[in-house]
ZAROKE-29434 format. One record per atom (N, C-alpha, C): residue in three letters; residue number from 1; atom name; y, z negated, x negated. Coordinates in Angstrom, 3 decimals. Layout:
N
<roro aa="ALA" i="NUM" at="CA" py="Y" pz="Z" px="X"/>
...
This chain:
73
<roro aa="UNK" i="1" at="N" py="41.319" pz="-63.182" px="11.365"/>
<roro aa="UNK" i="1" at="CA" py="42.600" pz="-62.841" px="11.969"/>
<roro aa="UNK" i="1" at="C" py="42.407" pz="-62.496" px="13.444"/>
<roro aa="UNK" i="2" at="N" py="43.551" pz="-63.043" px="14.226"/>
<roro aa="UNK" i="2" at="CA" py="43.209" pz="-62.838" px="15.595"/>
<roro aa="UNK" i="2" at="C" py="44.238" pz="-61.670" px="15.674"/>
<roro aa="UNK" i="3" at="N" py="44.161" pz="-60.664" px="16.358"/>
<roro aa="UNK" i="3" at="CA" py="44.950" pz="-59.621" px="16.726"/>
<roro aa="UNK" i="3" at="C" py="45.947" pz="-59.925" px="18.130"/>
<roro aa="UNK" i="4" at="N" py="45.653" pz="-60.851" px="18.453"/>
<roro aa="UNK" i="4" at="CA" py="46.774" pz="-61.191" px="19.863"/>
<roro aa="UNK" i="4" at="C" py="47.028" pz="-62.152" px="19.207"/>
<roro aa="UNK" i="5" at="N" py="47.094" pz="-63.123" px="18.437"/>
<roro aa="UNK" i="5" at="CA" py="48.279" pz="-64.178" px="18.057"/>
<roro aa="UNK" i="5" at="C" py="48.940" pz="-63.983" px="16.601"/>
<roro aa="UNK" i="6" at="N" py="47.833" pz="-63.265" px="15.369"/>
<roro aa="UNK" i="6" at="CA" py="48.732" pz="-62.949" px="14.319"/>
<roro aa="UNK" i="6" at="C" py="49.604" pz="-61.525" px="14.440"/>
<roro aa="UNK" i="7" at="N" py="50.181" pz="-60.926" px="15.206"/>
<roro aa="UNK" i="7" at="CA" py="50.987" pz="-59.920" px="15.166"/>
<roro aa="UNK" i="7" at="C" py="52.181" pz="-59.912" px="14.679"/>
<roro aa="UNK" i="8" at="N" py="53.250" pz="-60.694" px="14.782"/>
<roro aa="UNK" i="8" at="CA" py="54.371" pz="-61.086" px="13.994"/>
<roro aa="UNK" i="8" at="C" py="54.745" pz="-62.411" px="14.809"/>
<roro aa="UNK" i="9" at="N" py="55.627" pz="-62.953" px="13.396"/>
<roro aa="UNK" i="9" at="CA" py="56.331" pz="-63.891" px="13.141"/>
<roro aa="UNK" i="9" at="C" py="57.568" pz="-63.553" px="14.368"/>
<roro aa="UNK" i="10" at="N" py="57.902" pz="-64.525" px="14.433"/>
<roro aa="UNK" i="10" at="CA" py="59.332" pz="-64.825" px="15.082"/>
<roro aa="UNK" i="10" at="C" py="60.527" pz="-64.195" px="14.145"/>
<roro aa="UNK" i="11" at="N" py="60.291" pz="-64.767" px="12.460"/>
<roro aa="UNK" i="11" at="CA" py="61.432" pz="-64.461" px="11.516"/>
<roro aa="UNK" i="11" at="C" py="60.797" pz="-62.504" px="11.287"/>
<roro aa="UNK" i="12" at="N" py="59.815" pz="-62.227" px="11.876"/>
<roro aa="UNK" i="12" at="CA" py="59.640" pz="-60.513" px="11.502"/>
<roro aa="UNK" i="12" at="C" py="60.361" pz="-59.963" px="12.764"/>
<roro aa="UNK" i="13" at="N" py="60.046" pz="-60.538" px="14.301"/>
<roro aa="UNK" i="13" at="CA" py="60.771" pz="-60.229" px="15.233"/>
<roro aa="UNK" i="13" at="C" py="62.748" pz="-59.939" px="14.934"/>
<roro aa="UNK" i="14" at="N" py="62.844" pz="-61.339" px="14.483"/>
<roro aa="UNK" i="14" at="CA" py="64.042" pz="-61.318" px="14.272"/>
<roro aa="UNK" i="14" at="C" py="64.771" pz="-60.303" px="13.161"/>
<roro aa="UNK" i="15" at="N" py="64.164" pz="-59.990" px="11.964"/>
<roro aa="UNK" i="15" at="CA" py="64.497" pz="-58.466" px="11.379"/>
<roro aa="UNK" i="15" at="C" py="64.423" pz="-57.635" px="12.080"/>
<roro aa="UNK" i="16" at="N" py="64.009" pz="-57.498" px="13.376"/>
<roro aa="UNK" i="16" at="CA" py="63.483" pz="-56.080" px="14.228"/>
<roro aa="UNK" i="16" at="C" py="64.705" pz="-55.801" px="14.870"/>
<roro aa="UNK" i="17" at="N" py="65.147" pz="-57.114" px="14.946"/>
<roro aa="UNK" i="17" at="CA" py="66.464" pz="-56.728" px="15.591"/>
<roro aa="UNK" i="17" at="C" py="66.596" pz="-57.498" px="17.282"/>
<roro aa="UNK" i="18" at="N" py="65.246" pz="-58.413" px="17.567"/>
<roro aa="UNK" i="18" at="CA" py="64.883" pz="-59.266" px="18.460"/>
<roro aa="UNK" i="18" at="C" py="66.039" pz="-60.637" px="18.322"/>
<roro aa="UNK" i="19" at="N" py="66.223" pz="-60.897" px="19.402"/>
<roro aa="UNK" i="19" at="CA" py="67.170" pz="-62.105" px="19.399"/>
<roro aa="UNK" i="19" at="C" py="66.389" pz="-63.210" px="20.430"/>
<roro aa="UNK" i="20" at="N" py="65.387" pz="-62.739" px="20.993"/>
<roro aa="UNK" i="20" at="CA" py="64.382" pz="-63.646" px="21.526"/>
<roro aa="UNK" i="20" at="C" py="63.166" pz="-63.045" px="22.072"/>
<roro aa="UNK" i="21" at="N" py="62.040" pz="-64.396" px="21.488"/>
<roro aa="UNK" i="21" at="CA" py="60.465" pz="-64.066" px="21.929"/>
<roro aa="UNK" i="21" at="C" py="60.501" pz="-65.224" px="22.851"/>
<roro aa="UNK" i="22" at="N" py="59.742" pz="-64.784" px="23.697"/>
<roro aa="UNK" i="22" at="CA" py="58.986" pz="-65.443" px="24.820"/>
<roro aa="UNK" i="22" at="C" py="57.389" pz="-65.779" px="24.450"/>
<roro aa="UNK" i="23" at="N" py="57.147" pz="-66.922" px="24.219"/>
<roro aa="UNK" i="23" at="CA" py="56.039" pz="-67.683" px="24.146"/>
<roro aa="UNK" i="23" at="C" py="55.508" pz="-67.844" px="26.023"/>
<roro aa="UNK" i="24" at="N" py="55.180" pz="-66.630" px="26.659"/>
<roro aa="UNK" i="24" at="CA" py="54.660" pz="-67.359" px="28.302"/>
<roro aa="UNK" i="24" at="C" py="53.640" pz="-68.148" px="28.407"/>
<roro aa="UNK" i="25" at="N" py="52.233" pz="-67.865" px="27.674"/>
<roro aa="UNK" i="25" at="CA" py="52.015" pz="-68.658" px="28.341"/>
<roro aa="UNK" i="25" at="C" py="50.964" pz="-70.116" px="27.203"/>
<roro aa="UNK" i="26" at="N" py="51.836" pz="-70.596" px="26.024"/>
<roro aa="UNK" i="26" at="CA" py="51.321" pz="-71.673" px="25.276"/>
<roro aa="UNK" i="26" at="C" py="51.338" pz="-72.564" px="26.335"/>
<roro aa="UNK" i="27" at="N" py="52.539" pz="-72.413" px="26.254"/>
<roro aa="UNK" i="27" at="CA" py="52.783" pz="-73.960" px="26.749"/>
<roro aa="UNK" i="27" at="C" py="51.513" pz="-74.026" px="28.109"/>
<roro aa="UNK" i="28" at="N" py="51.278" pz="-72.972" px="29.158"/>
<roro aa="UNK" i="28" at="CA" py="50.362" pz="-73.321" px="29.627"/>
<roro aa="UNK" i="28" at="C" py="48.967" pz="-73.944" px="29.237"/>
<roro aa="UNK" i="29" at="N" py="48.283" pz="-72.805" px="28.169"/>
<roro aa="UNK" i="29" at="CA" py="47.701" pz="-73.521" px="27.826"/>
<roro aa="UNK" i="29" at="C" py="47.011" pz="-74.620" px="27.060"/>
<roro aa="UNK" i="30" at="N" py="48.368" pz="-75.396" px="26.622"/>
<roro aa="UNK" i="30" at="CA" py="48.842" pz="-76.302" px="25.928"/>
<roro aa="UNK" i="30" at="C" py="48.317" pz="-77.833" px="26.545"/>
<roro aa="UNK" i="31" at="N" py="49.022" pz="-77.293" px="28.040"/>
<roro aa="UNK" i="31" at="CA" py="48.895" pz="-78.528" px="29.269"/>
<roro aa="UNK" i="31" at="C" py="47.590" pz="-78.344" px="29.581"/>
<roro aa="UNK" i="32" at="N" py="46.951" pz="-77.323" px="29.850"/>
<roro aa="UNK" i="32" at="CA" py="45.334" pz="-76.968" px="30.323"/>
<roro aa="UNK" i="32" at="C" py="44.656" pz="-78.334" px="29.281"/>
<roro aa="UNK" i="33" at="N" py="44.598" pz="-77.977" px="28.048"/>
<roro aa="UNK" i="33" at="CA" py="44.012" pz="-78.834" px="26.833"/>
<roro aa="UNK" i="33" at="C" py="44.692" pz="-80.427" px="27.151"/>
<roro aa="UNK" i="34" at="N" py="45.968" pz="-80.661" px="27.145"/>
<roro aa="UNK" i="34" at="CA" py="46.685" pz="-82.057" px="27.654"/>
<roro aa="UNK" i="34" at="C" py="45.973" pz="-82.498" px="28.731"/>
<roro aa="UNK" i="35" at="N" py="45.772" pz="-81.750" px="29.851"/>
<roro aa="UNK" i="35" at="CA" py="44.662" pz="-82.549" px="31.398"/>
<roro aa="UNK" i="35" at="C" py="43.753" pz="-82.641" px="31.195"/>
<roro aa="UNK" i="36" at="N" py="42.533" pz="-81.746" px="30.473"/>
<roro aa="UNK" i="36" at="CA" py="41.130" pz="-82.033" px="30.327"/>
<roro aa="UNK" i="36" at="C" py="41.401" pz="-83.199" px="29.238"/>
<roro aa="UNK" i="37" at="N" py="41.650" pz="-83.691" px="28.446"/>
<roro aa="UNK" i="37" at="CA" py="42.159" pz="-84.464" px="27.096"/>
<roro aa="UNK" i="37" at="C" py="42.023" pz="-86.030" px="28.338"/>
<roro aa="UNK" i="38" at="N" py="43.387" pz="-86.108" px="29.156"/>
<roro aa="UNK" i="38" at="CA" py="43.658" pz="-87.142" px="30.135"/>
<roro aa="UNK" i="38" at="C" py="42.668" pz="-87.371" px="31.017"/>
<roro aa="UNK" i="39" at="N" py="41.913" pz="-86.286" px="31.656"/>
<roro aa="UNK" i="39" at="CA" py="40.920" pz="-86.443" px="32.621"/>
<roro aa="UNK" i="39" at="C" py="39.712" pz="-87.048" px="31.868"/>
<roro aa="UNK" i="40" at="N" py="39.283" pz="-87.036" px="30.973"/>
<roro aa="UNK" i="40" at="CA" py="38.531" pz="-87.605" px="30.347"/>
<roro aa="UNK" i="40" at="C" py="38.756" pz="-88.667" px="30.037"/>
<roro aa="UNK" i="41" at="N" py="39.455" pz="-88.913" px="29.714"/>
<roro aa="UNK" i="41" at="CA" py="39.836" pz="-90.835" px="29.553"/>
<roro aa="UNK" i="41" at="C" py="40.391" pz="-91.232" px="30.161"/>
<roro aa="UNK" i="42" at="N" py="40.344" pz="-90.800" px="31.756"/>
<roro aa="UNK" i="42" at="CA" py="40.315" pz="-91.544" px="33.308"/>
<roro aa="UNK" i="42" at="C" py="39.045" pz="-91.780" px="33.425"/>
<roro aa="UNK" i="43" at="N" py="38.563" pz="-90.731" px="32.987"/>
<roro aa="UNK" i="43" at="CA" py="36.872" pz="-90.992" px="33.589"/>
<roro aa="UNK" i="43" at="C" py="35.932" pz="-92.161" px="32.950"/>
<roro aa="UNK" i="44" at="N" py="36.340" pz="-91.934" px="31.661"/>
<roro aa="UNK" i="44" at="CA" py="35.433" pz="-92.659" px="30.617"/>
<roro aa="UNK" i="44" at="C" py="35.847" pz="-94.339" px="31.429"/>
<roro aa="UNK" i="45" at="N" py="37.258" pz="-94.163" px="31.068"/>
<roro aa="UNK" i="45" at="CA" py="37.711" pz="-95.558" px="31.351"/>
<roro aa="UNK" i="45" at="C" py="37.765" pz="-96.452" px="32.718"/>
<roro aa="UNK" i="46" at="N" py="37.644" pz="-95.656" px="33.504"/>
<roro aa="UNK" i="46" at="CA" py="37.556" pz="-95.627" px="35.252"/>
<roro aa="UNK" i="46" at="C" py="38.685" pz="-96.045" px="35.566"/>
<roro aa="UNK" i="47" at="N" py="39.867" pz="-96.295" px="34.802"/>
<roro aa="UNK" i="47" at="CA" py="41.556" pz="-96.227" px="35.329"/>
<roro aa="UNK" i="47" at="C" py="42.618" pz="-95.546" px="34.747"/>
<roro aa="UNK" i="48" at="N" py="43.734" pz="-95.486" px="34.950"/>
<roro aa="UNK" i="48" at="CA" py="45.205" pz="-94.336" px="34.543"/>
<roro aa="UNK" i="48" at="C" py="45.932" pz="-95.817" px="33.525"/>
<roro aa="UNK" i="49" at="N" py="45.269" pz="-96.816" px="33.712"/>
<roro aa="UNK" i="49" at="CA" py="46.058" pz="-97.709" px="32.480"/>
<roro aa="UNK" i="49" at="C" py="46.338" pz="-97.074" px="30.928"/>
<roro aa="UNK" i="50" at="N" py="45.079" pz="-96.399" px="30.536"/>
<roro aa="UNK" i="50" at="CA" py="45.393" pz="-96.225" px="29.155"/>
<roro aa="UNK" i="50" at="C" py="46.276" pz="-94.904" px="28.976"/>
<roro aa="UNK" i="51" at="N" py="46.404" pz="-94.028" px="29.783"/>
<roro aa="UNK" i="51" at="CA" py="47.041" pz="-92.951" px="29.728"/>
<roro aa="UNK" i="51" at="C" py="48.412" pz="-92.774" px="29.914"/>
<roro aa="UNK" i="52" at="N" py="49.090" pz="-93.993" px="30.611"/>
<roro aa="UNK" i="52" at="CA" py="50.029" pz="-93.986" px="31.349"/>
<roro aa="UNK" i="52" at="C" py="51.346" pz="-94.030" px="30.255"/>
<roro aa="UNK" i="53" at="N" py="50.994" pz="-94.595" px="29.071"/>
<roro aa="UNK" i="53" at="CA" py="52.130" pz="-94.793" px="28.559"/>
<roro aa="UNK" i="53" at="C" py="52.511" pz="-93.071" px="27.409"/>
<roro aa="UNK" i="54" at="N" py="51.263" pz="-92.363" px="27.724"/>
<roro aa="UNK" i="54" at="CA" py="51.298" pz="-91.012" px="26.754"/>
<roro aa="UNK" i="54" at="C" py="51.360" pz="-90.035" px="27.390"/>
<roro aa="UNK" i="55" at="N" py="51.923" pz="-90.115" px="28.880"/>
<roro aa="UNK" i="55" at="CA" py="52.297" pz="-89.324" px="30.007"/>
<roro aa="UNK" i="55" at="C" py="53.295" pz="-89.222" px="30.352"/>
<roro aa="UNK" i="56" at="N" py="54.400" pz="-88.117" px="30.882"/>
<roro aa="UNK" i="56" at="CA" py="55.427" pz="-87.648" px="31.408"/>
<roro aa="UNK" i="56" at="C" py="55.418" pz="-89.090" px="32.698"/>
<roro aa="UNK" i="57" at="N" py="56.389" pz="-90.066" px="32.324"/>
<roro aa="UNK" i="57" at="CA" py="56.817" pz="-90.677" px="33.593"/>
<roro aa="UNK" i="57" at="C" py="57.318" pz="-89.957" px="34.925"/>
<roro aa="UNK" i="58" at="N" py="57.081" pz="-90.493" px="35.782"/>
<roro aa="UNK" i="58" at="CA" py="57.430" pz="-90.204" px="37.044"/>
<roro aa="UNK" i="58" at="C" py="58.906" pz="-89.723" px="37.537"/>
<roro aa="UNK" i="59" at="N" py="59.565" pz="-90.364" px="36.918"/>
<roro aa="UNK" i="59" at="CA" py="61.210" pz="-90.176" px="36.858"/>
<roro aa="UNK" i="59" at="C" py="61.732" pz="-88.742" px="36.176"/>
<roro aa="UNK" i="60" at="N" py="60.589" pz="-88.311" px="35.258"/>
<roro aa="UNK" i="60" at="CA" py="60.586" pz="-87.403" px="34.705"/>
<roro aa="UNK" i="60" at="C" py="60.094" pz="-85.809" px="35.407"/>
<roro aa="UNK" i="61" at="N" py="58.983" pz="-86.265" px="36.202"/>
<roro aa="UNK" i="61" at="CA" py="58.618" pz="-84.901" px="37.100"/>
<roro aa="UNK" i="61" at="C" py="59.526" pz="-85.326" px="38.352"/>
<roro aa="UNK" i="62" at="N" py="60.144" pz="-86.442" px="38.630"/>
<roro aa="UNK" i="62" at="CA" py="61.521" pz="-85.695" px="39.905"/>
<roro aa="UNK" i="62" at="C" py="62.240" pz="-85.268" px="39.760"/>
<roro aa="UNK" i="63" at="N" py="63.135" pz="-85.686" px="38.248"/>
<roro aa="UNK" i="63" at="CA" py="63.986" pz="-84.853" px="37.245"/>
<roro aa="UNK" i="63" at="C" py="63.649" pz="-83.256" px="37.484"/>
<roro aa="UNK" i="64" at="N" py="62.565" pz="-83.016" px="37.183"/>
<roro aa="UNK" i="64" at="CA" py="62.425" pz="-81.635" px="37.417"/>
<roro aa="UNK" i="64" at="C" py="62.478" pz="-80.917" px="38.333"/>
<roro aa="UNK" i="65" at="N" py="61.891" pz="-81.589" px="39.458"/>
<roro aa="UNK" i="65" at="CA" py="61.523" pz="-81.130" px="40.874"/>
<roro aa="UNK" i="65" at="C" py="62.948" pz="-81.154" px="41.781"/>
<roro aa="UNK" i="66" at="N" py="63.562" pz="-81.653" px="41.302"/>
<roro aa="UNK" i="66" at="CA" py="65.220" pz="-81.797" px="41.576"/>
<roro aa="UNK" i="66" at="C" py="65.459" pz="-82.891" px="43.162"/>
<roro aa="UNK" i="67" at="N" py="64.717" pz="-84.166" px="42.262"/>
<roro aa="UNK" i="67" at="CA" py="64.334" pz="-84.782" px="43.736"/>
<roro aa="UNK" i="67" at="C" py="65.691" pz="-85.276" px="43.960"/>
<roro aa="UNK" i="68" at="N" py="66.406" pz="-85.712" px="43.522"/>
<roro aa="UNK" i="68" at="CA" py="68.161" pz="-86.256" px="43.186"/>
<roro aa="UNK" i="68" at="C" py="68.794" pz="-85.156" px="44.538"/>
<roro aa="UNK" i="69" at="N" py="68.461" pz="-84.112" px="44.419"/>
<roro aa="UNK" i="69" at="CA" py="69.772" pz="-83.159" px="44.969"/>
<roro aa="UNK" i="69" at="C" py="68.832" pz="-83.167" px="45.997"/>
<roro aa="UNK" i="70" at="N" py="67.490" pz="-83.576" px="46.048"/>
<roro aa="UNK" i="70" at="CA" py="67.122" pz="-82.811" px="47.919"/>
<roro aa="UNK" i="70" at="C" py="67.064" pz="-84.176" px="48.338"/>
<roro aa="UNK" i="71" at="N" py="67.283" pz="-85.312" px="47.793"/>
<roro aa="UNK" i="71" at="CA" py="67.419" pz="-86.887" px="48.900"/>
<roro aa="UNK" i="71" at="C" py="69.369" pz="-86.597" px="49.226"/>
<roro aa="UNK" i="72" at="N" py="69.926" pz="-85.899" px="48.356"/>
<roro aa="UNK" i="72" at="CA" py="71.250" pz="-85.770" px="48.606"/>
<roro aa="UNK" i="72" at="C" py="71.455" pz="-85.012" px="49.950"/>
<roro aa="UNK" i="73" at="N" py="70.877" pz="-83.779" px="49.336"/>
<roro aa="UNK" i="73" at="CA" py="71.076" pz="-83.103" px="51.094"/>
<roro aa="UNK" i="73" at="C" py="70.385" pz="-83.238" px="52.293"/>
């Protein structure tokens, strides 16, 4: 048992009387494990061909970056 990740459930939070948990930082190191994963089979492979189709498209990180509204203004 790990003492920093088995502490409670979400559904024990939510008896507590919690209406939201914050997960900060999985998802980080979620992506940490996702880049070393990708960087490695750039390397192995010596190109971004095989990766490209199991990667966040491009359209997708301007989406975020809010490239739409700053070519607007």
């Amino acid at each position: 048992m790990n003492p920093w990740t088995d502490i409670l459930t979400a559904a024990e939070l939510e008896k507590g009387g919690f209406s939201m948990a914050i997960y900060a930082n999985q998802g980080l190191r979620a992506s940490i494990r996702a880049m070393k994963e990708v960087f490695e089979r750039i390397d192995k492979d010596g190109c971004t061909a095989g990766v490209e189709q199991e990667i966040a498209p491009l359209s997708e990180v301007f989406e975020i970056q809010g490239m739409k509204d700053m070519q607007e203004d």
